[in-house]
N, C-alpha and C positions, 0 to 999 in steps of 0.2 A: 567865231570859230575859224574865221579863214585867216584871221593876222597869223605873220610867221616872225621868226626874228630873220633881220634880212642882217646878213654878211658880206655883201658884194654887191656894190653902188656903179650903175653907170658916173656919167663924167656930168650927168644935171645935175645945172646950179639949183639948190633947192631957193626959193625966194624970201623975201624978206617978209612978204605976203603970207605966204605957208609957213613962216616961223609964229608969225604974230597967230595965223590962226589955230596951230596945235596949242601955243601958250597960251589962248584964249580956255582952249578946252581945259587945262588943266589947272588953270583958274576957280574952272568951275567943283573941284573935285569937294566932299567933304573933309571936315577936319576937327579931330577936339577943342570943344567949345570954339568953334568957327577961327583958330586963331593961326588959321593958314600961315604955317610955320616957315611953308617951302620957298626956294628961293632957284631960281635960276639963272648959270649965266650961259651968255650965246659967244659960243667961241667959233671966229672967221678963220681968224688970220694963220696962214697956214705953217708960223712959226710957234701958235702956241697949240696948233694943235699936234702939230709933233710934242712939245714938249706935254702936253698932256697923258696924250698917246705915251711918250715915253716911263709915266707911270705904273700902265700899265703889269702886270706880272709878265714874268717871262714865259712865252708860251702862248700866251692869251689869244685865246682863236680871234679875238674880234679887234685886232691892233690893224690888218691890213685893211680891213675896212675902216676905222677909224680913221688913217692915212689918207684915204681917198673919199672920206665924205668930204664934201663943200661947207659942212656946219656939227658940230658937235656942242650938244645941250650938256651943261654940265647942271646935277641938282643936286639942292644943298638942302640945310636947315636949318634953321634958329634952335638952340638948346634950350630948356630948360621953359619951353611955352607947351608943345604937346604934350598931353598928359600931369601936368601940372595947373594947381590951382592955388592962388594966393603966394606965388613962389616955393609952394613946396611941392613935394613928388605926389603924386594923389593914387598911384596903379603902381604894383608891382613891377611892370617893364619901365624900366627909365627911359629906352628910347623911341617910346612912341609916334616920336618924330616920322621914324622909317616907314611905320605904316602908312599917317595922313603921304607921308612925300609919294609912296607906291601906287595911292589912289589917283594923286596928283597924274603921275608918270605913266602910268595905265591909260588914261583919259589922253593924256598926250598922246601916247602908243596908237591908240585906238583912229582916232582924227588923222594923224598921218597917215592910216592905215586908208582911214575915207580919201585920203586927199591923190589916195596911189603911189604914197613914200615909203620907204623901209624902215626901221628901227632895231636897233639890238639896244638892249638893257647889261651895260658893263659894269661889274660891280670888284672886279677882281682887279684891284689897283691901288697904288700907296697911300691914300687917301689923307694922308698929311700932306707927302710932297706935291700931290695935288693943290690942294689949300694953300699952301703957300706961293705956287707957282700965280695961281687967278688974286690972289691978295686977298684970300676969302679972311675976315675976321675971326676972332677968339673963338665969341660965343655962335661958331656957326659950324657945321661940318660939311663936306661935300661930302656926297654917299656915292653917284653912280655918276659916271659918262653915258651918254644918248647917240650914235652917230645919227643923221639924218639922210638918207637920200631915194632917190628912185633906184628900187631894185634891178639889177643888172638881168637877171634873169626872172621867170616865174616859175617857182617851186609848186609843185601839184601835190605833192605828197605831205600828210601831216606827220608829225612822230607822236607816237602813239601815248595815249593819257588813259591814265587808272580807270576803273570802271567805278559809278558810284557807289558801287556795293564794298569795293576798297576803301571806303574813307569817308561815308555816309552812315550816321549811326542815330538812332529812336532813342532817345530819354534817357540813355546812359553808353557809356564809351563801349563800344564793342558788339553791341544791339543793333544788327542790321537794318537799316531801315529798308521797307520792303514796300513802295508804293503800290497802290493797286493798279 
């Protein structure tokens, strides 16, 4: 309840320590039929993380932070493993991949969150030019950017989330559920 997305990183170096142990956590995440699809890469260098960054949409709130992280987690996926069985489609959503990768990236979220780092979840970026730019292969996608770092400030205030009576529903859609 108390992770925020953080937008604005002091000048700490996050470590190579704290990288290994959020990607530890996120290791741990589930996945259909255990075939932990996700993939991640760790971008330093602060040529590629502009050009990553420079993917981004125009506009994107979370580009100046991007800039000024020390490390941006870029996550990916293998196609055609989540949600498939025997090579073929097994669920109506083809890209189930996004799910297990969000559980993955959650669990990341979360661990950074213990470790006292910040985190924004970017998803709003050209996600080919991206790809192409890390040498990411065919059958893989990057889905989101990750910046990393110790939050510049601490935010006290949360924004505010639906009540569960919004979007909690008893044995059929629309059927409040009403715990006692």
């Amino acid at each position: 309840m108390e992770r925020k997305s953080v937008r604005k990183f002091s000048e700490y170096y996050v470590t190579d320590e704290e990288i290994k142990t959020i990607l530890e956590a996120a290791r741990w995440a589930p996945s259909w039929a255990n075939t932990q699809a996700w993939e991640f890469i760790v971008v330093r260098d602060r040529d590629l993380i502009e050009q990553v960054t420079g993917t981004y949409s125009e506009g994107n709130p979370s580009t100046k932070c991007s800039l000024a992280a020390s490390v941006l987690i870029i996550g990916c996926a293998r196609t055609g493993a989540s949600g498939y069985e025997k090579g073929e489609k097994a669920t109506k959503f083809s890209d189930w991949f996004m799910f297990d990768l969000g559980m993955a990236v959650q669990n990341l979220c979360l661990k950074s969150y213990d470790l006292g780092l910040g985190t924004v979840v970017v998803g709003l970026l050209d996600h080919d030019k991206c790809k192409k730019i890390l040498l990411v292969p065919d059958d893989y996608e990057v889905a989101i950017s990750i910046p990393v770092g110790r939050p510049a400030t601490v935010k006290k205030d949360h924004t505010p989330r639906k009540d569960l009576k919004n979007f909690v529903y008893e044995n059929s859609f629309g059927n409040p559920f009403e715990p006692e």
